[in-house]
C-alpha positions, -999 to 999 in steps of 0.1 A, spaced: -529 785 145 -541 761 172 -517 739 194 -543 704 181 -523 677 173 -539 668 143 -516 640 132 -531 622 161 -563 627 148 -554 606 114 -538 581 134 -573 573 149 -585 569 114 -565 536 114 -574 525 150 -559 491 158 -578 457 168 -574 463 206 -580 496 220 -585 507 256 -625 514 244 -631 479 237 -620 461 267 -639 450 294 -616 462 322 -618 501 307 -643 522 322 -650 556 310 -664 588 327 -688 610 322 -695 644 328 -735 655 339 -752 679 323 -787 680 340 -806 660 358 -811 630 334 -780 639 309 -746 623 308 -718 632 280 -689 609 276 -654 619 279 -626 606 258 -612 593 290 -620 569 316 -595 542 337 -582 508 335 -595 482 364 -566 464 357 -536 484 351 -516 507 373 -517 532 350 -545 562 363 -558 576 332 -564 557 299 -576 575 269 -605 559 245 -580 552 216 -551 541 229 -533 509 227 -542 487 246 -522 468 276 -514 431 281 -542 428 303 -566 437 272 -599 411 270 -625 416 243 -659 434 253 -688 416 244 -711 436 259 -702 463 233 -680 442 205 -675 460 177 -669 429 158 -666 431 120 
């Protein structure tokens, strides 16, 4: 049996309003693959928070401000 924390997993089936993903201040990596190719992590950093590594899903700080860029707006 694997050590995967799948309880997370359906916790990300009911992802909250404000997540690290969709603010403006979070900026997530990438990992290159060839010349032209970029993958995204589930990772990246907050511009605006001490904090050094932020995952996509998690809650998000008091600093959180909406992305409109990439609002996911329903």
């Amino acid at each position: 049996m694997s050590g995967f924390n799948w309880n997370k997993i359906d916790k990300l089936k009911e992802k909250p309003e404000q997540i690290c993903k969709d603010c403006k201040n979070f900026r997530q990596y990438y990992i290159k693959y060839s010349a032209d190719v970029y993958h995204p992590l589930t990772y990246g950093h907050c511009v605006k928070s001490p904090r050094n590594r932020r995952f996509e899903y998690d809650l998000a700080c008091g600093r959180w401000e909406p992305n409109e860029k990439f609002n996911r707006a329903k």
